[in-house]
TORPA-4810 file (N, C-alpha, C, O; in nm, 3 decimals):
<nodes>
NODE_1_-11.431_-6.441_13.838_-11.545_-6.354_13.812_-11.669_-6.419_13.870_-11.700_-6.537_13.850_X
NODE_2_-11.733_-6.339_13.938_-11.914_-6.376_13.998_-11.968_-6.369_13.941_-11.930_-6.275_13.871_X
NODE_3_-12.062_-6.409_13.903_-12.176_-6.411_13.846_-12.373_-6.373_13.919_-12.487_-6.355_13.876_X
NODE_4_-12.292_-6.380_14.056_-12.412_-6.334_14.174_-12.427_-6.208_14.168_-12.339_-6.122_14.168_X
NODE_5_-12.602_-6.190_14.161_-12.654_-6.073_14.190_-12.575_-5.997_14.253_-12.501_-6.075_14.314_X
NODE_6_-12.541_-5.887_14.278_-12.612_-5.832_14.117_-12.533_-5.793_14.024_-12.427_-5.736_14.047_X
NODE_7_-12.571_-5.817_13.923_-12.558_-5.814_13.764_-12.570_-5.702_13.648_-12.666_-5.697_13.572_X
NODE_8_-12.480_-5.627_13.644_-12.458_-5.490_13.542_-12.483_-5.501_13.377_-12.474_-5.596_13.299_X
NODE_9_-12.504_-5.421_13.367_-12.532_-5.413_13.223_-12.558_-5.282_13.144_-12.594_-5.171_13.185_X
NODE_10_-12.530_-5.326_13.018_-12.537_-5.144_12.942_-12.638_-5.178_12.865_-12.640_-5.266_12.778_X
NODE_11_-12.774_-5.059_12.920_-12.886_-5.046_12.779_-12.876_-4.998_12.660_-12.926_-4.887_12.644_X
NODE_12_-12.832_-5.043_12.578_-12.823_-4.972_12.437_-12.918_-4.889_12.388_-12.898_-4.815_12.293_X
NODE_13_-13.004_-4.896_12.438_-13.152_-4.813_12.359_-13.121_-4.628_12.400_-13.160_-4.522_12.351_X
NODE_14_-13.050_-4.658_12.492_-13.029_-4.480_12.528_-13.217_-4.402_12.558_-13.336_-4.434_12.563_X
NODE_15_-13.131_-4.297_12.569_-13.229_-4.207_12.585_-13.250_-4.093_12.475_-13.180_-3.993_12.488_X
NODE_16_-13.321_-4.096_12.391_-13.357_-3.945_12.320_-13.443_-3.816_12.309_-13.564_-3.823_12.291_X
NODE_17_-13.394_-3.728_12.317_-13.474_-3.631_12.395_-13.449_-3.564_12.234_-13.349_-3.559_12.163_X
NODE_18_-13.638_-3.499_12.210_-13.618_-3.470_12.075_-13.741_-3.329_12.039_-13.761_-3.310_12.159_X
NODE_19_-13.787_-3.277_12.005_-13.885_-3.206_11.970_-13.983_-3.249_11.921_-13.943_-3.322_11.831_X
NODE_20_-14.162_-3.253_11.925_-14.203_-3.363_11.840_-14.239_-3.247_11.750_-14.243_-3.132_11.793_X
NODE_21_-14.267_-3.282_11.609_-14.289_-3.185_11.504_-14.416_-3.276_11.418_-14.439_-3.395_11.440_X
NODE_22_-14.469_-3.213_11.345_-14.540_-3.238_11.291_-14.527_-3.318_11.143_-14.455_-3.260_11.061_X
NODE_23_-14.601_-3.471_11.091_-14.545_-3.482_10.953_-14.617_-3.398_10.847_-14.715_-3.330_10.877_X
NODE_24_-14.577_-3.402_10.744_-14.557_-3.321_10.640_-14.703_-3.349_10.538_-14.748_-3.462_10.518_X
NODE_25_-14.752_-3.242_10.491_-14.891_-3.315_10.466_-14.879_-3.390_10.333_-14.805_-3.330_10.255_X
NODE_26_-14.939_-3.527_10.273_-14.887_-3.590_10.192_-14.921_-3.553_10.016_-15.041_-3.551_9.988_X
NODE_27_-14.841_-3.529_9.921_-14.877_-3.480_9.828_-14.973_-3.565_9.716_-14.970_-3.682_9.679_X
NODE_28_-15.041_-3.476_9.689_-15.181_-3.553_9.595_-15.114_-3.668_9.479_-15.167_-3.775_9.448_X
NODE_29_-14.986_-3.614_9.427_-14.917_-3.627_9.306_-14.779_-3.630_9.258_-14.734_-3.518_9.231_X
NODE_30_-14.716_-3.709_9.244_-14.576_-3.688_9.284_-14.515_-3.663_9.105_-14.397_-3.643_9.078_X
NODE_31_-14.620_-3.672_9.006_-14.579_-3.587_8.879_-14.546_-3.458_8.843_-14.638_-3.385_8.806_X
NODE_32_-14.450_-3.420_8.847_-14.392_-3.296_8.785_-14.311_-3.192_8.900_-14.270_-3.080_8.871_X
NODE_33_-14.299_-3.253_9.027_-14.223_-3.273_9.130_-14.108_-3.278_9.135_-14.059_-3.350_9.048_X
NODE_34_-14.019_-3.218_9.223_-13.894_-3.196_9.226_-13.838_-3.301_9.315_-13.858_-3.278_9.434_X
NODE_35_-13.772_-3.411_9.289_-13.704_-3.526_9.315_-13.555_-3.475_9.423_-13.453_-3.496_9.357_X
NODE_36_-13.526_-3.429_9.536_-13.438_-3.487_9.610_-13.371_-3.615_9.606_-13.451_-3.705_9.582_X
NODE_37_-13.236_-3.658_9.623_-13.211_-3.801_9.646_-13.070_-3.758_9.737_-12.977_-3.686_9.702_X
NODE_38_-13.083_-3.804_9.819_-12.963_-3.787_9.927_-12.924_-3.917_9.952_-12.994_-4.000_10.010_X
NODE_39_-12.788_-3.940_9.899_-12.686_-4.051_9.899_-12.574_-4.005_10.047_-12.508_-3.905_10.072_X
NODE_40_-12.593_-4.110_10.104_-12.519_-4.129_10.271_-12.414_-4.120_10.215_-12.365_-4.030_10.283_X
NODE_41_-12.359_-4.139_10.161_-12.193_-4.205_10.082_-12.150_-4.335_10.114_-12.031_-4.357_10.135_X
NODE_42_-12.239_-4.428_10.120_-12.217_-4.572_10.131_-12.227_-4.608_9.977_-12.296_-4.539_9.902_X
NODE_43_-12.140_-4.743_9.921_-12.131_-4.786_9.805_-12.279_-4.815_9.763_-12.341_-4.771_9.667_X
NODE_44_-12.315_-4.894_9.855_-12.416_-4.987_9.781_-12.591_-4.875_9.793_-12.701_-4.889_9.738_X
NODE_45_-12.545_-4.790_9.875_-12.628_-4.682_9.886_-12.630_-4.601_9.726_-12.725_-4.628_9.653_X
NODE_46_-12.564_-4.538_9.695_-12.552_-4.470_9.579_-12.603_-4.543_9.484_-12.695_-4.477_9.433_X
NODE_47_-12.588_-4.678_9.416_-12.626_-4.752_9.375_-12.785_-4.796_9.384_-12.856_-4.787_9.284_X
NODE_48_-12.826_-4.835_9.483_-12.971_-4.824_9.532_-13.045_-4.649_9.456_-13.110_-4.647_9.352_X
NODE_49_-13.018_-4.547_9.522_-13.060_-4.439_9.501_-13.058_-4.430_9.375_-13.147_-4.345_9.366_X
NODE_50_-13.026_-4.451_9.265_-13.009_-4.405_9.160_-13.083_-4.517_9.056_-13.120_-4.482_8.944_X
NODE_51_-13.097_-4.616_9.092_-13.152_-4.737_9.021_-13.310_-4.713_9.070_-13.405_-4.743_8.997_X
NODE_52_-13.325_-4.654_9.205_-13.456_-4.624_9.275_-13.505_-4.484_9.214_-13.623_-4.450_9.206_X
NODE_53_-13.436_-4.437_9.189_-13.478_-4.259_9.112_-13.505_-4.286_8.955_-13.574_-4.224_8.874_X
NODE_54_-13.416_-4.412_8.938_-13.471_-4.410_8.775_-13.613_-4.473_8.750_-13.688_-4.455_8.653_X
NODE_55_-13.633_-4.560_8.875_-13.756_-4.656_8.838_-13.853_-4.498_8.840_-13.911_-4.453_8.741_X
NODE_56_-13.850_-4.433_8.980_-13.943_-4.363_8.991_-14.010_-4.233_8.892_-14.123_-4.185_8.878_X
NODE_57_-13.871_-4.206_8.831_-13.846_-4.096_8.735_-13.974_-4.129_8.615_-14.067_-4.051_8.596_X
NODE_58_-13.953_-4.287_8.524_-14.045_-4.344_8.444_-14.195_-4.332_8.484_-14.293_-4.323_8.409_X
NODE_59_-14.189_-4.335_8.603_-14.349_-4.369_8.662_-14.407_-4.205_8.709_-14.519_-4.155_8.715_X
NODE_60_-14.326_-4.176_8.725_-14.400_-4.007_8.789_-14.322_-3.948_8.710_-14.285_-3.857_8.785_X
NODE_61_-14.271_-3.932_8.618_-14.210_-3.825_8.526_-14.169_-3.693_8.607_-14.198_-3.584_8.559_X
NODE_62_-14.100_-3.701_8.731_-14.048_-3.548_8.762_-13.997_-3.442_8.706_-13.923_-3.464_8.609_X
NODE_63_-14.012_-3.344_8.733_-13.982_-3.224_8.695_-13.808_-3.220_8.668_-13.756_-3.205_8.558_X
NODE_64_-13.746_-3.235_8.782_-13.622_-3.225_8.830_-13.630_-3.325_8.925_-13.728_-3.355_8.992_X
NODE_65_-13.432_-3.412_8.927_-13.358_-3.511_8.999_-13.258_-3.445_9.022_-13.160_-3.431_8.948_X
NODE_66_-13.279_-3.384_9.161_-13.154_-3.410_9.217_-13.039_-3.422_9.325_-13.068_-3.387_9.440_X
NODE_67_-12.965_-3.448_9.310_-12.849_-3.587_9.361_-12.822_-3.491_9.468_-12.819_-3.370_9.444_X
NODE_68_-12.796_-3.556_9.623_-12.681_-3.456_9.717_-12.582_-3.591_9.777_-12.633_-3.701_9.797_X
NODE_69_-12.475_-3.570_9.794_-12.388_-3.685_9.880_-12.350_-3.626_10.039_-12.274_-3.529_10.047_X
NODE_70_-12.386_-3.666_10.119_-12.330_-3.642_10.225_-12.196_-3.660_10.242_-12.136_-3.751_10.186_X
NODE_71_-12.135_-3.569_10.327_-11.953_-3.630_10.337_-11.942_-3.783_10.382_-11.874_-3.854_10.307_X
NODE_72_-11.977_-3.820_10.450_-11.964_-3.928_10.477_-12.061_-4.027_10.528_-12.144_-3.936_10.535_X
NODE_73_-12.133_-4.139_10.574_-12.212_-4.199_10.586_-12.249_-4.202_10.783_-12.343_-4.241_10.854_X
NODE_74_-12.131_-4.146_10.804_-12.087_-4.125_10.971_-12.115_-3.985_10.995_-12.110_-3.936_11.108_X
NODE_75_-12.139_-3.932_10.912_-12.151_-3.776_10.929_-12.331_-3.727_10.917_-12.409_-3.774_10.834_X
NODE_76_-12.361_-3.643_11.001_-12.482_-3.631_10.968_-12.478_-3.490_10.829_-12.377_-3.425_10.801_X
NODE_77_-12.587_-3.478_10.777_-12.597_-3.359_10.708_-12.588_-3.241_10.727_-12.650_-3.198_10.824_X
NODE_78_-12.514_-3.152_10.652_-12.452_-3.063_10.731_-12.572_-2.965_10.705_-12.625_-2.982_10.595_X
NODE_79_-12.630_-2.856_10.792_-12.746_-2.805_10.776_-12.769_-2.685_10.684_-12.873_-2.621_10.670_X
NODE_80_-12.648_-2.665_10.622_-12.659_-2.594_10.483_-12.708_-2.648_10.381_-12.755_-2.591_10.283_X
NODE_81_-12.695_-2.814_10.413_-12.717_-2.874_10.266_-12.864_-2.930_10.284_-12.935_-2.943_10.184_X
NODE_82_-12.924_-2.973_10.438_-13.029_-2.949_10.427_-13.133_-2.840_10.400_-13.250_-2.858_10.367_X
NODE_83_-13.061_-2.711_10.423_-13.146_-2.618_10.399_-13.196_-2.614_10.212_-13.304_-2.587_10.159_X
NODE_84_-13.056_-2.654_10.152_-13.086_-2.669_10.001_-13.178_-2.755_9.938_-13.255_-2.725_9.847_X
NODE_85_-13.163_-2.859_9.993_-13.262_-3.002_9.958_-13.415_-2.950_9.998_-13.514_-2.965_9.927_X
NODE_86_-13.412_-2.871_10.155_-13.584_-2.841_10.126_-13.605_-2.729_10.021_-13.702_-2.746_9.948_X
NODE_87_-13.520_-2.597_9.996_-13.580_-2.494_9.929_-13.569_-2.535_9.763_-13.598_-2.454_9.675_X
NODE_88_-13.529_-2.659_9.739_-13.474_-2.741_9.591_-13.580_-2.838_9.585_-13.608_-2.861_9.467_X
NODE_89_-13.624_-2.879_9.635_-13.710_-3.013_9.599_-13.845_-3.002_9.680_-13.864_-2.919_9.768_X
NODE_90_-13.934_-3.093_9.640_-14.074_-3.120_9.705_-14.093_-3.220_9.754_-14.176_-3.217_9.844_X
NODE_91_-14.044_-3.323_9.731_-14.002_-3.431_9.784_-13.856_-3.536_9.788_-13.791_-3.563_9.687_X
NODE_92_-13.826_-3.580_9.915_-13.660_-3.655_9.917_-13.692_-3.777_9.939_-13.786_-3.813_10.010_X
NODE_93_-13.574_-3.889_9.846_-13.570_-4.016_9.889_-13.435_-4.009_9.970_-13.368_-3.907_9.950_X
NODE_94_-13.384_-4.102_10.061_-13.249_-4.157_10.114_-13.266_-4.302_10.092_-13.369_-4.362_10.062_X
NODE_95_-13.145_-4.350_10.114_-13.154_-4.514_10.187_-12.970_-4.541_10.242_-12.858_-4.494_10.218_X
NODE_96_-13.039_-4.658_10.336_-12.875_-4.670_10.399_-12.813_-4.774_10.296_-12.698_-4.798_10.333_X
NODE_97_-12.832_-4.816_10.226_-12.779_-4.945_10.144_-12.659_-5.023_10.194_-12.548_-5.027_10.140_X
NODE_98_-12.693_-5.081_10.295_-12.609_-5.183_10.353_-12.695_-5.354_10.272_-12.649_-5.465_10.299_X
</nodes>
Protein backbone atom coordinates (compact mmCIF):
# COMPACT_ATOMS: atom_id res chain seq x y z
CA UNK A 1 0.00 0.00 0.00
CA UNK A 2 1.21 3.85 -0.92
CA UNK A 3 0.87 6.21 0.98
CA UNK A 4 1.84 9.04 -1.84
CA UNK A 5 -0.29 11.71 -2.82
CA UNK A 6 -2.77 11.46 -3.38
CA UNK A 7 -4.63 10.51 -0.49
CA UNK A 8 -8.57 9.58 -0.24
CA UNK A 9 -10.76 10.00 2.29
CA UNK A 10 -14.46 9.98 3.48
CA UNK A 11 -15.98 13.32 4.99
CA UNK A 12 -18.30 12.35 7.51
CA UNK A 13 -19.95 15.66 7.97
CA UNK A 14 -22.10 15.01 4.75
CA UNK A 15 -24.16 17.34 3.30
CA UNK A 16 -27.69 18.55 4.57
CA UNK A 17 -30.04 20.12 2.64
CA UNK A 18 -32.94 21.32 4.89
CA UNK A 19 -35.67 24.10 4.99
CA UNK A 20 -34.81 26.90 7.36
CA UNK A 21 -37.96 27.52 9.59
CA UNK A 22 -38.43 29.67 12.09
CA UNK A 23 -37.91 29.04 16.18
CA UNK A 24 -40.82 28.94 18.16
CA UNK A 25 -41.60 32.02 20.18
CA UNK A 26 -40.50 31.35 23.84
CA UNK A 27 -43.21 30.92 26.47
CA UNK A 28 -43.59 33.55 29.33
CA UNK A 29 -44.41 30.50 31.76
CA UNK A 30 -44.10 27.04 31.69
CA UNK A 31 -46.92 26.67 34.74
CA UNK A 32 -49.98 25.01 33.89
CA UNK A 33 -48.59 23.80 30.52
CA UNK A 34 -48.91 20.76 28.80
CA UNK A 35 -45.65 18.65 29.27
CA UNK A 36 -44.67 16.43 26.09
CA UNK A 37 -41.81 13.91 26.89
CA UNK A 38 -40.67 11.83 23.99
CA UNK A 39 -38.58 8.78 25.02
CA UNK A 40 -36.17 7.52 21.89
CA UNK A 41 -36.51 3.98 23.36
CA UNK A 42 -33.06 3.90 24.69
CA UNK A 43 -32.77 2.42 28.40
CA UNK A 44 -31.02 4.99 30.00
CA UNK A 45 -33.13 7.53 28.00
CA UNK A 46 -36.48 6.62 29.55
CA UNK A 47 -34.97 6.80 32.76
CA UNK A 48 -33.47 10.32 32.29
CA UNK A 49 -36.96 11.56 30.89
CA UNK A 50 -38.92 10.67 33.62
CA UNK A 51 -36.62 11.56 36.61
CA UNK A 52 -36.30 15.00 34.36
CA UNK A 53 -40.27 15.40 34.10
CA UNK A 54 -40.56 14.74 37.73
CA UNK A 55 -38.01 17.38 38.79
CA UNK A 56 -39.78 19.72 36.39
CA UNK A 57 -43.39 18.73 37.20
CA UNK A 58 -42.54 20.06 41.21
CA UNK A 59 -41.18 23.30 39.92
CA UNK A 60 -43.73 24.35 37.20
CA UNK A 61 -46.64 22.34 38.33
CA UNK A 62 -48.00 21.32 34.72
CA UNK A 63 -51.18 20.94 33.68
CA UNK A 64 -50.64 17.54 31.94
CA UNK A 65 -47.42 14.86 31.39
CA UNK A 66 -47.32 13.23 28.70
CA UNK A 67 -45.18 10.21 27.78
CA UNK A 68 -44.67 9.13 23.81
CA UNK A 69 -41.98 6.21 23.00
CA UNK A 70 -40.72 6.11 19.71
CA UNK A 71 -40.41 2.55 18.07
CA UNK A 72 -37.13 2.52 18.27
CA UNK A 73 -34.14 4.81 18.99
CA UNK A 74 -32.99 4.14 15.10
CA UNK A 75 -36.23 5.09 13.93
CA UNK A 76 -37.20 8.55 13.44
CA UNK A 77 -40.80 9.65 14.60
CA UNK A 78 -43.33 8.56 12.78
CA UNK A 79 -45.28 11.79 11.66
CA UNK A 80 -48.57 10.78 13.07
CA UNK A 81 -47.14 10.79 16.37
CA UNK A 82 -45.60 13.99 15.82
CA UNK A 83 -48.60 15.45 14.70
CA UNK A 84 -50.08 14.31 18.30
CA UNK A 85 -47.32 15.64 20.52
CA UNK A 86 -47.81 19.20 18.82
CA UNK A 87 -51.80 19.28 18.89
CA UNK A 88 -51.29 17.55 22.82
CA UNK A 89 -48.78 19.61 24.40
CA UNK A 90 -47.22 23.22 24.56
CA UNK A 91 -44.14 22.28 25.22
CA UNK A 92 -41.65 18.83 24.57
CA UNK A 93 -38.65 17.53 26.36
CA UNK A 94 -36.44 14.50 24.55
CA UNK A 95 -32.99 13.27 25.44
CA UNK A 96 -30.69 10.62 23.89
CA UNK A 97 -29.54 9.07 27.23
CA UNK A 98 -26.50 7.40 26.26
Amino acid sequence: MSFAPPLYGYDPRGVVVAEARKVSPRVPSLRGLRLGVLDNAKVKAGRLLVYTAEILQQEFGFAQVNTYVKRGFSYTADPAMIRDIAAANDVVITAIGD
